[in-house]
Every structure is written in C-alpha cells, then in structure tokens.
C-alpha positions in Angstrom: 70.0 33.8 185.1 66.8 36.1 185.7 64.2 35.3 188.3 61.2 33.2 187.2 58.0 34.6 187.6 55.6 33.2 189.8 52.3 32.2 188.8 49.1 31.6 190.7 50.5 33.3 193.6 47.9 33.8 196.6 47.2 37.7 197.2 47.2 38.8 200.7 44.6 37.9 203.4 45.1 40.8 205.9 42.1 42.9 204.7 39.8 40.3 205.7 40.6 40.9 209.5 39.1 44.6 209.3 36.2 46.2 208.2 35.8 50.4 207.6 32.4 52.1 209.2 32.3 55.9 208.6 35.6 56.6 207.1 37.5 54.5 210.2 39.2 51.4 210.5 37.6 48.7 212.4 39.2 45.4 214.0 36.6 42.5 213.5 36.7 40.2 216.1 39.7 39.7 219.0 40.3 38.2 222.1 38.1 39.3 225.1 41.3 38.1 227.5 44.2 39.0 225.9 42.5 42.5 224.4 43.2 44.5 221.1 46.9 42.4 220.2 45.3 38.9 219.1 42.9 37.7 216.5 40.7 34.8 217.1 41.0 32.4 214.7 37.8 32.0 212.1 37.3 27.9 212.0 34.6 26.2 210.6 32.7 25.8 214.1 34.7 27.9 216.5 36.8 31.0 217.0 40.0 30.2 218.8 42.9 32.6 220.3 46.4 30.8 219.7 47.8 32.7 222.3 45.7 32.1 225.4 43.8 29.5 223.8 40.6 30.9 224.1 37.7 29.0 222.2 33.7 30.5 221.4 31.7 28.1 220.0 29.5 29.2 216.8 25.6 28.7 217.3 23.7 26.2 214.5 
C-alpha cells in the first residue's frame, strides 16, 4: 500500500531563531548564563531558558 500524503503539514520554525546582517548569520536572542548553546524561550510576557531556567520579563 503506498504512503498517504500528508496535508496541512506545519513547515519548519528554525529560521525564526536567526536573523542575517551583512551577508552573516546572526543568533537572536540566548541565554546570558548558559551562553551561545540555549535559546530563550519567546512567551507571551517573558523569555525563559529551559535549561537553567532563566526568566526576563518583557516591559508594557
């Protein structure tokens, strides 16, 4: 039996973590403890770090 295809399927997010200035690749935002390996996390009113659990509050 072939495979189904399968539809409505959610493209990739990974682009959204970097940004390009002058022909370079740029990481947006990381964790100021654990340094260049971790993200923060983009939530509605704060960025968090899984890892060390680092929280910054966003400003109103």
């Amino acid at each position: 039996m072939p495979k189904k295809k399968v539809k409505n399927k959610k493209p990739s997010a990974k682009w959204k973590k970097y940004k390009i200035d002058n022909n370079t690749v740029v990481r947006k935002k990381s964790c100021p403890k654990c340094g260049l390996d971790s993200f923060l996390a983009d939530h509605k009113d704060r960025l968090y770090c899984g890892k060390c659990h680092y929280v910054e509050y966003k400003g109103k």
